[in-house]
VEXGU-587358 format. One line per 10 residues: number of its first residue (from 1); their letters; for each residue x, y, z of C-alpha. Coordinates in nm, 2 decimals, padded with zeros to 4 digits. Layout:
// VEXGU-587358
NUM	a	X Y Z; ...
This chain:
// VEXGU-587358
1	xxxxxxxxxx	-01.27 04.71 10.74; -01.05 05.01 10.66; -00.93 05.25 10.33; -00.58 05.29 10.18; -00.69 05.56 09.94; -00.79 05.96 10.05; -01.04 06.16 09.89; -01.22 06.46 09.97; -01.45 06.49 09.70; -01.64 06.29 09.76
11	xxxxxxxxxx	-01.53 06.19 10.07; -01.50 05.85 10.26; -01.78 05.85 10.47; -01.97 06.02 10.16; -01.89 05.71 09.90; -01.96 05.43 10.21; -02.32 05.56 10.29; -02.42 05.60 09.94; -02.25 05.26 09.77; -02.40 05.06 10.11
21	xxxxxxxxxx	-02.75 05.24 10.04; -03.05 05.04 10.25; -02.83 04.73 10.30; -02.63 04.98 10.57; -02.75 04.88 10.95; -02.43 05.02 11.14; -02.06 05.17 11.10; -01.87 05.19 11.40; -01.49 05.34 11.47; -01.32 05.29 11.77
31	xxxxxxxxxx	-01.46 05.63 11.91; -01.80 05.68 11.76; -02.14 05.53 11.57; -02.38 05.57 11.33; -02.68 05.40 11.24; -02.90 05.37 10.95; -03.26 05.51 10.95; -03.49 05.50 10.68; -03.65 05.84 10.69; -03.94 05.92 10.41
41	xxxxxxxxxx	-03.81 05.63 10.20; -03.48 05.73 10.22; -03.19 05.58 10.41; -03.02 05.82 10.68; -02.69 05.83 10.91; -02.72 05.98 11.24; -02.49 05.96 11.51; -02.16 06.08 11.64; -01.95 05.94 11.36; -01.93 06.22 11.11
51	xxxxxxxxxx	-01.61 06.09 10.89; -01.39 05.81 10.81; -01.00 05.81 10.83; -00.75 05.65 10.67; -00.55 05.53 11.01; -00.85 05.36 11.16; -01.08 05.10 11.13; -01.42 05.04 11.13; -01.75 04.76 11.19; -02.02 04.78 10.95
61	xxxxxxxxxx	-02.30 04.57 11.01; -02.53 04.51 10.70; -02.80 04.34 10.58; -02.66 04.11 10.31; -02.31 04.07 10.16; -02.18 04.30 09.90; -01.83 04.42 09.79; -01.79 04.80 09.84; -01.58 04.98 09.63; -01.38 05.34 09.76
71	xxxxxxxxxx	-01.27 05.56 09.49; -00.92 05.77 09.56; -00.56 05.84 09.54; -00.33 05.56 09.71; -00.24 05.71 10.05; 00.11 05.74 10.03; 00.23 05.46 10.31; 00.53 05.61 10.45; 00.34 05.95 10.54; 00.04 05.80 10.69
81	xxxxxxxxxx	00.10 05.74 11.09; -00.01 05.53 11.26; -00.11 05.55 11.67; -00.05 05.30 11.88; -00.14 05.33 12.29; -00.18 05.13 12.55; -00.43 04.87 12.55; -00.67 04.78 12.22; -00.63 05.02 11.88; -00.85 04.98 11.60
91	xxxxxxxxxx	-00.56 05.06 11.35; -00.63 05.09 10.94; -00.41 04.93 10.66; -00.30 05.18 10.39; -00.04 04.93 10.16; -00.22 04.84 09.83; -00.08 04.47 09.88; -00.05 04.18 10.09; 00.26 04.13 10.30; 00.32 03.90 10.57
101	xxxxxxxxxx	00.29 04.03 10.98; 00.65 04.04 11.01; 00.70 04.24 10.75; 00.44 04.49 10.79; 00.48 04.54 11.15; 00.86 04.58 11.13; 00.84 04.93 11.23; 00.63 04.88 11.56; 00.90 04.87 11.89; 00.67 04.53 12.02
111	xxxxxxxxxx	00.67 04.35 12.36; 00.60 03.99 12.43; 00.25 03.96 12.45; 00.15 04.19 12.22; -00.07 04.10 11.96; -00.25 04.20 11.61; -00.60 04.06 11.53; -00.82 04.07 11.22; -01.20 03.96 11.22; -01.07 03.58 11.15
121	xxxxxxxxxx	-00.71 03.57 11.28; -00.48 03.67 11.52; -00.13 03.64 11.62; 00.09 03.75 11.95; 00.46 03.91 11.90; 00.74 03.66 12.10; 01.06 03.80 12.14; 01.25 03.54 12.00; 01.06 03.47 11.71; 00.86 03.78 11.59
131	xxxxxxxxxx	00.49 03.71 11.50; 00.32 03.38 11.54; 00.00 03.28 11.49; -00.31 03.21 11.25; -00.27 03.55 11.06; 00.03 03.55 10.89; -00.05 03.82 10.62; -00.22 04.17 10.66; -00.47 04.23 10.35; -00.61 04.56 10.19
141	xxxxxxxxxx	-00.96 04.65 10.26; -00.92 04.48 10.61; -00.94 04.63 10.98; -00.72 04.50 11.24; -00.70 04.55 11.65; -00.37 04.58 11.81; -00.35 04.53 12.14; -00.03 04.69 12.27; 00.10 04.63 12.66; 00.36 04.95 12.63
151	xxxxxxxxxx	00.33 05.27 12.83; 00.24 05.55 12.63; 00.15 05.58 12.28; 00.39 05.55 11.97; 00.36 05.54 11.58; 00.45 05.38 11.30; 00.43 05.35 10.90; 00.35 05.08 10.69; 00.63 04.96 10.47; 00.66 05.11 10.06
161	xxxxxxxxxx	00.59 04.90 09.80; 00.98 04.86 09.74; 00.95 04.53 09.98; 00.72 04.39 09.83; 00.97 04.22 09.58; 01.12 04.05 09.86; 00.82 03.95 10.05; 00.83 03.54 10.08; 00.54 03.35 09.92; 00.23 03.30 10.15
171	xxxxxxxxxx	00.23 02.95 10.34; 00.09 02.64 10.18; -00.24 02.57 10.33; -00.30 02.31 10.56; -00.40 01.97 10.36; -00.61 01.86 10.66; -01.00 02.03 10.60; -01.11 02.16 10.93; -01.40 01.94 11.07; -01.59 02.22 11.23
181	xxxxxxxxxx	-01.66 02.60 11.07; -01.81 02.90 11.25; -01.99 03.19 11.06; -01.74 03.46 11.25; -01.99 03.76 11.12; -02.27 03.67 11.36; -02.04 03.79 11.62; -01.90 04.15 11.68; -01.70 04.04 11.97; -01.38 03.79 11.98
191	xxxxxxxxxx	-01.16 03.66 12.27; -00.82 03.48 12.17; -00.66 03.16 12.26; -00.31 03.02 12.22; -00.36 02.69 12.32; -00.17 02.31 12.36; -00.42 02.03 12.40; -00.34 01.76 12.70; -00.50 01.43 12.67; -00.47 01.17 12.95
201	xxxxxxxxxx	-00.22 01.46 13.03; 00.01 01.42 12.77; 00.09 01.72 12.53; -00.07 01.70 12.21; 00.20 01.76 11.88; 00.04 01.68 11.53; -00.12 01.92 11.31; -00.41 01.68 11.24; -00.56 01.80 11.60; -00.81 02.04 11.55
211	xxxxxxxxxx	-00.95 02.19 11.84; -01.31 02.39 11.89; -01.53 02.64 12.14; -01.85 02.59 12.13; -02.12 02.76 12.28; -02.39 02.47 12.36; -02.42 02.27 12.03; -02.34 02.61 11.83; -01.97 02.58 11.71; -01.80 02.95 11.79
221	xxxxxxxxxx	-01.43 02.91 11.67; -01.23 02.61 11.55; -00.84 02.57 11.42; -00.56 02.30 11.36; -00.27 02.26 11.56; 00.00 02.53 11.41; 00.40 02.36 11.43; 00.57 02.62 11.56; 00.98 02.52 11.53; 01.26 02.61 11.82
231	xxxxxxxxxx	00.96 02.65 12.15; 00.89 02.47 12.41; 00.56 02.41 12.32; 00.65 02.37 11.95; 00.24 02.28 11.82; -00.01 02.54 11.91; -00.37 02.65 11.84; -00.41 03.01 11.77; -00.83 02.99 11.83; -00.99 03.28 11.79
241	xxxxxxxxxx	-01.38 03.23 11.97; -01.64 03.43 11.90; -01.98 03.53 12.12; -02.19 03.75 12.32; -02.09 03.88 12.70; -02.13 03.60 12.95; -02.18 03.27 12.70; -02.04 02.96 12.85; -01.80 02.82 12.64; -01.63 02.47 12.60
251	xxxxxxxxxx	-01.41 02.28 12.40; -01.40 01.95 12.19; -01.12 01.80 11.98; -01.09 01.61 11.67; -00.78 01.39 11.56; -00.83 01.40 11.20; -00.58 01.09 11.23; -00.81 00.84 11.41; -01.12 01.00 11.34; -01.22 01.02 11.70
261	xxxxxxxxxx	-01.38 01.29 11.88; -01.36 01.42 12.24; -01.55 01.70 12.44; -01.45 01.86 12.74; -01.78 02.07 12.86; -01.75 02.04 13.22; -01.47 02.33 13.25; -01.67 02.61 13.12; -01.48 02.93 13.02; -01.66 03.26 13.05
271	xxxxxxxxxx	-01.70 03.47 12.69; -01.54 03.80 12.76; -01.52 04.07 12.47; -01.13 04.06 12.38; -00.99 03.86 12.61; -00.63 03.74 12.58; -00.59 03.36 12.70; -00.20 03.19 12.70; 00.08 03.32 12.50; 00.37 03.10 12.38
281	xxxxxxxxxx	00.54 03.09 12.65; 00.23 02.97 12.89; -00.03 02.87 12.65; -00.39 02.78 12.78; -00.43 02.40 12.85; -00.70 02.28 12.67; -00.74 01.88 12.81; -00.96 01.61 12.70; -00.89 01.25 12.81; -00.96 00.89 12.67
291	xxxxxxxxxx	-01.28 00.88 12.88; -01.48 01.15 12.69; -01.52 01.02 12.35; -01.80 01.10 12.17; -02.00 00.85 12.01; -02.26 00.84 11.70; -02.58 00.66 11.73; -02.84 00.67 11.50; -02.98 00.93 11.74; -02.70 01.18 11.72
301	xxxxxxxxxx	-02.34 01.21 11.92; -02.34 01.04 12.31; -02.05 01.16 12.52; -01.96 00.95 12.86; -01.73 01.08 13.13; -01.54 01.04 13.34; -01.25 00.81 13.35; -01.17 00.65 13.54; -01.52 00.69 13.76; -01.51 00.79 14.13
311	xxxxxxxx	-01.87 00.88 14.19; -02.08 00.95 13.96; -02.06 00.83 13.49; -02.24 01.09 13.30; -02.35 00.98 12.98; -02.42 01.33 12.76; -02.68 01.27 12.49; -02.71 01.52 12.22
């Protein structure tokens, strides 16, 4: 999460620990912590973190859902910096409104391969074509992660609200419900994936392929095929997966078309906190082939592969 309005009495940090009261567990910047302690029936913050700032962002773990209201002046966009350096910054939003990537991240100087990711999005800067990817607009109240592959450090403002009349109208969602959802706030940590799917070798391009991560039977990350015009590899996945260090990861796909389902869990992928995996100009290779279909029985989904055999059919059973 972050704040896009300053106050000093009371301040930030002050309004957080009192409107989170005992549902509080943690708040975490990129820097420093604080946890939650109930001392003599009363709930405490102890830790390093000792204020929050408008140009950052922050995790807050909690006990339960609740909205959190901040009381403050509007920070005033165009005098707010800021900071980006090499590698991953936890970077606040100050605008009052929504505006698409592009538009908000106009004033970065970005190389291909960059990339700006929320808790349940993410996209990658391509020369060419600017931002692409599953988030498409930057929200109020939200925290974001930039990961930035230039030397040195820079800064930037947000734009003033005098775009905002010619911001274009978000995207028409997809008409196609995802078959598979993951509950993203288990998870503090994410890895990124820009994907194409290969089956029987051939490169995937409908938007009614979903593809998904899964960590045994527990679904980590799922999302559509994205149509992408003018590239090479014009339908991508932007999949954002979500886990603990060291989980072994692996893929199925769903054609929303046929109704068919595949798995591919013999090519296990490592969970690493924010790991980047493909771009759009070499996206990650996701395969599957006609041989790993999975099947319902009465008993739940059976999955036999390979094919063709060589050696050895293995017939999965869930």
């Amino acid at each position: 999460m972050s704040m896009n309005v300053e106050n000093d009495n009371p301040a930030l940090y002050s309004q957080f620990k009192e409107r989170i009261g005992d549902n509080g567990i943690s708040l975490k910047a990129q820097g420093a912590f604080a946890e939650a302690n109930n001392v003599g029936g009363e709930t405490k913050w102890f830790g390093t973190l000792q204020d929050m700032s408008v140009p950052e962002s922050y995790l807050a773990k909690v006990n339960n859902t609740q909205a959190l209201k901040v009381e403050g002046r509007p920070v005033d966009v165009l005098q707010t910096n800021i900071t980006i350096s090499n590698g991953w910054n936890w970077i606040g939003y100050t605008p009052q409104f929504s505006l698409p990537v592009n538009t908000e991240l106009a004033g970065i100087t970005a190389q291909s391969g960059d990339q700006i990711k929320a808790q349940n999005g993410f996209s990658l800067y391509d020369n060419n074509n600017g931002w692409i990817g599953s988030l498409t607009y930057m929200e109020p109240g939200k925290g974001y992660m930039y990961y930035s592959g230039a030397n040195g450090s820079s800064t930037f403002t947000y734009p003033s609200a005098t775009v905002r009349q010619n911001a274009r109208s978000r995207a028409v969602s997809s008409e196609v419900e995802a078959k598979w959802n993951c509950d993203f706030r288990r998870f503090v940590n994410s890895m990124t994936f820009t994907a194409i799917v290969l089956f029987d070798g051939v490169e995937l391009k409908s938007d009614y392929v979903e593809i998904a991560a899964f960590a045994g039977d527990d679904c980590r990350g799922s999302i559509l095929l994205s149509y992408i015009p003018d590239m090479e590899h014009d339908y991508l996945g932007f999949l954002m997966i979500y886990g603990e260090e060291g989980d072994k990861i692996h893929f199925r796909m769903y054609d929303h078309a046929t109704g068919k389902e595949y798995i591919n869990n013999t090519a296990l992928v490592t969970f690493r906190a924010n790991d980047i995996h493909g771009n759009v100009l070499n996206p990650y290779e996701v395969r599957f082939n006609s041989g790993t279909s999975i099947y319902e029985t009465s008993n739940g989904p059976v999955s036999i592969y390979p094919n063709p055999i060589t050696d050895i059919l293995s017939i999965n059973h869930q």
